[in-house]
C-alpha positions as CSV (number, residue, x, y, z in Angstrom):
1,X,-38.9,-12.1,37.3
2,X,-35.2,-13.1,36.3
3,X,-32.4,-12.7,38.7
4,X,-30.2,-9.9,37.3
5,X,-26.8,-10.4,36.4
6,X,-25.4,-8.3,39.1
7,X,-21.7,-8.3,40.1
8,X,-22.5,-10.0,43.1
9,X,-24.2,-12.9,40.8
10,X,-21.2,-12.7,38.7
11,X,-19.4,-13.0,41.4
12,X,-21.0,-16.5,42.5
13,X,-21.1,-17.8,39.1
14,X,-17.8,-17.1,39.0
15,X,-16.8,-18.9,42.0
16,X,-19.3,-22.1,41.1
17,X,-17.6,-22.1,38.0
18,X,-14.1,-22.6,38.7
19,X,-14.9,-24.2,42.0
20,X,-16.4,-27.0,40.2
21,X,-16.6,-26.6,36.3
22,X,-12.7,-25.8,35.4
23,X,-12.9,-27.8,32.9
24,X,-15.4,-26.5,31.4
25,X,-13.7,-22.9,31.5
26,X,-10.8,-24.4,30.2
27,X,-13.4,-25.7,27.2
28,X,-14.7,-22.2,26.4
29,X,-11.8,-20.6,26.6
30,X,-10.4,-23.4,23.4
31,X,-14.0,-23.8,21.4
32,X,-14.9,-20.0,22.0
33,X,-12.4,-17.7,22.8
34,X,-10.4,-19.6,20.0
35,X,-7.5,-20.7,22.7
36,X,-6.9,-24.4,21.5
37,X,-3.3,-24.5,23.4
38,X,-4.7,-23.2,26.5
39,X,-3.6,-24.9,29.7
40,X,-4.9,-23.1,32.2
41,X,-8.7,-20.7,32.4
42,X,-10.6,-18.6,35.3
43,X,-13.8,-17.1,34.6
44,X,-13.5,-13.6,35.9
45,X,-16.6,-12.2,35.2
46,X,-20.0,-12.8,33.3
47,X,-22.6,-10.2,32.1
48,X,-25.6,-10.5,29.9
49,X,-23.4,-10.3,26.8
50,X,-20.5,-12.9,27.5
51,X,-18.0,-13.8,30.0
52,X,-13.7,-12.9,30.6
53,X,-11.7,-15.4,31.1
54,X,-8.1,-15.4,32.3
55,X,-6.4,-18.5,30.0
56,X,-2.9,-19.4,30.3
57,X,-1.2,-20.3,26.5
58,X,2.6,-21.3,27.2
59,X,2.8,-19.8,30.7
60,X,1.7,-16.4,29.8
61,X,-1.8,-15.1,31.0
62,X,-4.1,-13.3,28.8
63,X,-7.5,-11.9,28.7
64,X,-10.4,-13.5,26.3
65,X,-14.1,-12.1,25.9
66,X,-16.4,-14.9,24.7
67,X,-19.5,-13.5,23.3
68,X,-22.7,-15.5,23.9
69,X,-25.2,-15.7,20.9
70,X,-27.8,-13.5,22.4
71,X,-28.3,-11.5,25.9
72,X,-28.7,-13.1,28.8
73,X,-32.4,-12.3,31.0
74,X,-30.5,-13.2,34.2
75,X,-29.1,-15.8,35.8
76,X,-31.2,-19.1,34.9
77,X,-30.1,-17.8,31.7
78,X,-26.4,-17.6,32.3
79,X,-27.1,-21.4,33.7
80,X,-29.2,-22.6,30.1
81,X,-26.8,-20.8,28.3
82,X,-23.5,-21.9,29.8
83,X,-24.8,-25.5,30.1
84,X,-25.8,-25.4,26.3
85,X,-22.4,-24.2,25.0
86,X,-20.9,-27.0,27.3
87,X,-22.7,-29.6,24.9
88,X,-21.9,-28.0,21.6
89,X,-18.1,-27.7,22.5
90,X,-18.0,-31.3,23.6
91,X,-20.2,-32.3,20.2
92,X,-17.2,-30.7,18.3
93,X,-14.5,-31.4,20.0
């Protein structure tokens, strides 16, 4: 059975995320959440439909909802999914 997508496992995405991946939340926030002068992004949370992100555009931070293309079972999910959109931004970047 899929791990849910709890707060708490937001939470620790979250964390792994901008712990170690800020560049890659600073590459969804330009490819989809449609912030190409970004500086600056935080994932703040992720559910089974997308994930907030806090992105900084010319010092001012604002929030962005990126929609993923279908709903997330759980956290392996979240991992495919996020992995998978990593590659496509990068492929059309």
């Amino acid at each position: 059975m899929a791990e849910p997508i709890t707060p708490a496992v937001s939470d620790r995405i979250c964390k792994h995320m901008n712990d170690d991946h800020a560049a890659a939340v600073l590459l969804y926030a330009a490819a989809y959440g449609h912030q190409p002068a970004a500086t600056a992004a935080v994932m703040q949370s992720i559910d089974p439909e997308g994930m907030t992100l806090a992105v900084t555009v010319d010092g001012a931070q604002t929030p962005v909802r990126v929609t993923f293309d279908h709903a997330l079972e759980g956290a392996e999910d979240a991992h495919h999914t996020l992995i998978d959109m990593l590659k496509q931004a990068r492929a059309s970047a």
